[in-house]
N, C-alpha and C positions, 0 to 999 in steps of 0.2 A: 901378838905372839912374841916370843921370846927364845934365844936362842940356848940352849944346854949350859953354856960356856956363863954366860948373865944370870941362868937359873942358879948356879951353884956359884957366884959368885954374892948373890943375894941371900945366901944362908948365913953370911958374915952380919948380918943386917939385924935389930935386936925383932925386929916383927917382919912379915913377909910382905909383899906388894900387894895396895890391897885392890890390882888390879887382875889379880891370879884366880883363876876358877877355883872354886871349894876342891878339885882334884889336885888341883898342881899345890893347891895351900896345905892339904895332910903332905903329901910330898914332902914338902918346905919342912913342916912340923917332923917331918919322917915316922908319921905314924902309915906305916902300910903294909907290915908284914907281920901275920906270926911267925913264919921263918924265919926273921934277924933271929926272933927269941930261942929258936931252938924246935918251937913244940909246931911239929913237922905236919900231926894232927888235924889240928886245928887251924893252919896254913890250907893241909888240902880239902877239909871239908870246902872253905871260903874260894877257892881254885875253882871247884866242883859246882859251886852254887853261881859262881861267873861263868859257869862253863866252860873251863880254862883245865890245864891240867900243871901244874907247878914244873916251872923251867928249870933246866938243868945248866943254869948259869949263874956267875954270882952275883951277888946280892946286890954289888954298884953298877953290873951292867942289867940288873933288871929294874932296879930305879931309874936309871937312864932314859931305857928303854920306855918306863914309864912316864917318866917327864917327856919324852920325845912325845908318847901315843897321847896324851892327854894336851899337850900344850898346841898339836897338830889341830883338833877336835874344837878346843874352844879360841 
């Protein structure tokens, strides 16, 4: 496990650790939101299909959040 502070200090890094779960590794890539892009849509279908409903927070405290819930699990 890895602490938030080491996660993102590992972006600095040209490839991620390749001790990091497939979750925290899109993380790392920042492939995980259609929201950064805009298309709100297609965010909530993908919400919806998680069973989630898209947070009214931004976009660094829900990565966060996401590194936090994913780096807990694996």
């Amino acid at each position: 496990m890895t602490s938030i502070d080491s996660f993102k200090d590992s972006i600095k890094n040209n490839t991620p650790d390749p001790s990091y779960s497939p979750m925290l590794t899109s993380l790392w890539y920042d492939a995980y939101l259609h929201r950064k892009e805009g298309d709100l849509w297609n965010a909530d279908y993908w919400y919806a299909k998680a069973k989630k409903t898209r947070p009214n927070i931004s976009l660094e405290e829900e990565w966060e959040s996401l590194v936090e819930a994913f780096n807990a699990k694996y």
